[in-house]
C-alpha positions in Angstrom: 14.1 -24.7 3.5 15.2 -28.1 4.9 11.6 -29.4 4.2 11.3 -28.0 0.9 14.7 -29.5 0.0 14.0 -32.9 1.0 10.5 -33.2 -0.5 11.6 -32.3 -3.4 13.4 -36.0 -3.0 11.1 -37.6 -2.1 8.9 -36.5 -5.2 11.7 -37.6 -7.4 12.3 -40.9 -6.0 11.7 -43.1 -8.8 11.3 -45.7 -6.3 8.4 -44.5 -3.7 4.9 -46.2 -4.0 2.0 -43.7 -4.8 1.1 -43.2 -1.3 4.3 -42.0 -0.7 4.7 -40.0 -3.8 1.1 -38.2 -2.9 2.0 -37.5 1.1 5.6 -36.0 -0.5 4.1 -33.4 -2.7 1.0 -32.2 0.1 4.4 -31.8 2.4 5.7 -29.8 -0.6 2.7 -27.9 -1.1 2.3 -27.0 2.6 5.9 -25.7 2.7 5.8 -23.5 0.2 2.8 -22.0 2.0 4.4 -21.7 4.9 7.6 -20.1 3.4 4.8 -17.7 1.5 3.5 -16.5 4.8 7.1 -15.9 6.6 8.7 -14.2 3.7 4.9 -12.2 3.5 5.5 -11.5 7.4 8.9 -10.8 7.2 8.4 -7.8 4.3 5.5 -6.6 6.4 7.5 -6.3 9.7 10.6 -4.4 7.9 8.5 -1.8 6.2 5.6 -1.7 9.4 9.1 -1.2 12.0 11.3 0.8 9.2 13.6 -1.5 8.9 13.8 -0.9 5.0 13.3 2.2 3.9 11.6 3.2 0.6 13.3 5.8 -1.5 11.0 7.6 -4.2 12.4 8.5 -7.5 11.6 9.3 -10.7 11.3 5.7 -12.5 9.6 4.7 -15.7 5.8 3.1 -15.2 6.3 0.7 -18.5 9.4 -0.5 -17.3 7.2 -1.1 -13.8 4.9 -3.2 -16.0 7.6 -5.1 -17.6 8.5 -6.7 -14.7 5.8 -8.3 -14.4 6.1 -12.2 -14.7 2.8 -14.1 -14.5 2.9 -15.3 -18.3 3.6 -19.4 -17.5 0.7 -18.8 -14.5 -1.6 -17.2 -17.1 -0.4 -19.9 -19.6 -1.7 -22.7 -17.1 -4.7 -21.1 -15.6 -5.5 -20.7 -19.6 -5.7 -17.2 -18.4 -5.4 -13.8 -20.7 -2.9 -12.1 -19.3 -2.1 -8.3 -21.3 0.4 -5.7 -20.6 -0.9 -2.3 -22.0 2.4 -0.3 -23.0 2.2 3.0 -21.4 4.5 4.6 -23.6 7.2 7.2 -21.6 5.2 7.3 -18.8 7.0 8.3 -15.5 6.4 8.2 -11.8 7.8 9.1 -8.5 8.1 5.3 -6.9 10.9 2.8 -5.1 11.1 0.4 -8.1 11.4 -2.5 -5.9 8.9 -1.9 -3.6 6.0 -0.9 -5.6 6.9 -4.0 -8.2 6.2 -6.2 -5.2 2.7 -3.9 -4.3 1.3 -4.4 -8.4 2.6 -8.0 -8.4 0.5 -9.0 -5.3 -2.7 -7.1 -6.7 -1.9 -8.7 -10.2 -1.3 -12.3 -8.4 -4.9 -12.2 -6.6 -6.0 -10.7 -10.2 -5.1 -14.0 -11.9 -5.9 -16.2 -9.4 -9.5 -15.4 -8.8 -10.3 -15.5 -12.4 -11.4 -18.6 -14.0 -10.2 -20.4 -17.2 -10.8 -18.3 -20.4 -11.2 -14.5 -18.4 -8.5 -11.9 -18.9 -6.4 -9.2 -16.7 -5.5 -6.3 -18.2 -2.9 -3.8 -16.9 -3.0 -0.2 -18.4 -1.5 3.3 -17.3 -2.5 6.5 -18.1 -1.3 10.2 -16.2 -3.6 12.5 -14.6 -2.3 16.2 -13.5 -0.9 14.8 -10.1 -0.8 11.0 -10.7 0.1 8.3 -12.6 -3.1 5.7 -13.0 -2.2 2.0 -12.9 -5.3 -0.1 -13.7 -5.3 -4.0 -12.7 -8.3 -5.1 -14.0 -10.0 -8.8 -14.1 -13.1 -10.9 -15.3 -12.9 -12.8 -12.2 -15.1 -13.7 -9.2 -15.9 -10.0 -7.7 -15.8 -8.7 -4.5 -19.6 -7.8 -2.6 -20.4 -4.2 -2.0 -20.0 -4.8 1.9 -16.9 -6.9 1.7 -14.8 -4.1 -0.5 -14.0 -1.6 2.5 -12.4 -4.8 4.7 -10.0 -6.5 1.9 -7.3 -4.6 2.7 -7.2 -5.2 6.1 -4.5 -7.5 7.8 -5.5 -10.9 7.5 -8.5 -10.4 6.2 -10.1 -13.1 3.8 -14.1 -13.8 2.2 -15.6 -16.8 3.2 -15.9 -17.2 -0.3 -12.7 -17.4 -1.2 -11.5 -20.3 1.3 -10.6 -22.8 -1.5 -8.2 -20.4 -2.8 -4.7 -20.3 -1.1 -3.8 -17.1 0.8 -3.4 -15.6 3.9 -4.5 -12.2 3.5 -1.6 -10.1 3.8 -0.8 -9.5 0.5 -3.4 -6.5 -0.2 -2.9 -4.8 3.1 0.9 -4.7 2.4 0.3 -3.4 -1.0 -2.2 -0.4 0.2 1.2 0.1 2.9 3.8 0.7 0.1 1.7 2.4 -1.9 0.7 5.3 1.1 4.1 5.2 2.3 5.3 7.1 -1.2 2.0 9.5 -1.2 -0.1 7.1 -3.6 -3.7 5.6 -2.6 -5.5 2.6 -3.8 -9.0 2.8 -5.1 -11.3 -0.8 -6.0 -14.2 -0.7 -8.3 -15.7 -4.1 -7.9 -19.0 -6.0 -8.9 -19.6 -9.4 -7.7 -19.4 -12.1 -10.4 -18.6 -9.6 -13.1 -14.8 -8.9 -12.3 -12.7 -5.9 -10.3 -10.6 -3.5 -10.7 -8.0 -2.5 -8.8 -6.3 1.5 -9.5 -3.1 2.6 -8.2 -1.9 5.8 -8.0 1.5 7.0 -7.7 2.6 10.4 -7.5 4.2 12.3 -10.8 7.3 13.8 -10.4 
């Protein structure tokens, strides 16, 4: 925090040279990763070690998709970003847990697809489950590269100019099991994936 606080400063000082200015903001940009990875770390040892508990209920899916927030991301990526409404859909999930599971597949969503593709999240109910759909025109994920994404720390070769650090699937695929739901990927390299989430119906 100390870091990011001071440079912050240093990027604002009116007075710095542009060496100065340039070594400020990859200190900036390195802390913020850093702070990523221990807040990432720190959600996956609570949940992994029980610390936080999730508690299932009865919550609306739209509302779910609502929360959402990757419009100014979108906006600069030049990125289509679309929210299907799913009309009174409900599901058995912890709100705040299984926001943070859609937001990191939704986050990977829009950040491996290029300028002018589109992610589109949809819903529709099954007998047993409630389908969530994240679905991209980005970059693909191989045939023999789709069973290992979701493991810890796990990240393509061919994704090594993107920032990351590979937790955020594999703690996704944990909230989601941990309330009875499963993740399935359809995937086809350079043509765009899609990832389905299914929670439980009441």
């Amino acid at each position: 925090a100390n870091i990011m606080l001071y440079s912050d400063l240093l990027c604002e000082n009116e007075k710095a040279d542009e060496k100065t200015k340039m070594l400020s903001q990859n200190i900036k940009a390195q802390s913020e990763k850093l702070d990523f990875l221990i807040g990432s770390l720190l959600k996956l040892s609570r949940l992994e070690n029980s610390i936080v508990a999730l508690s299932p209920k009865e919550n609306s899916v739209n509302d779910l998709l609502l929360r959402l927030d990757f419009e100014s991301e979108a906006r600069i990526k030049n990125v289509d970003f679309k929210i299907e409404n799913s009309s009174d859909l409900t599901a058995v999930f912890d709100f705040k847990w299984t926001l943070e599971a859609i937001s990191n597949i939704a986050d990977n969503a829009l950040k491996y697809t290029p300028e002018g593709g589109t992610v589109m999240v949809s819903a529709m109910p099954y007998e047993m489950f409630v389908r969530i759909d994240i679905a991209d025109t980005g970059i693909g994920i191989s045939e023999e590269e789709q069973p290992k994404i979701f493991a810890r720390f796990y990240r393509s070769q061919k994704v090594s100019g993107y920032s990351g650090v590979g937790i955020g699937l594999y703690l996704s695929r944990e909230i989601i099991s941990r309330q009875g739901g499963y993740i399935r990927l359809t995937s086809l390299e350079g043509e765009g994936s899609t990832f389905s989430v299914f929670l439980p119906r009441a």
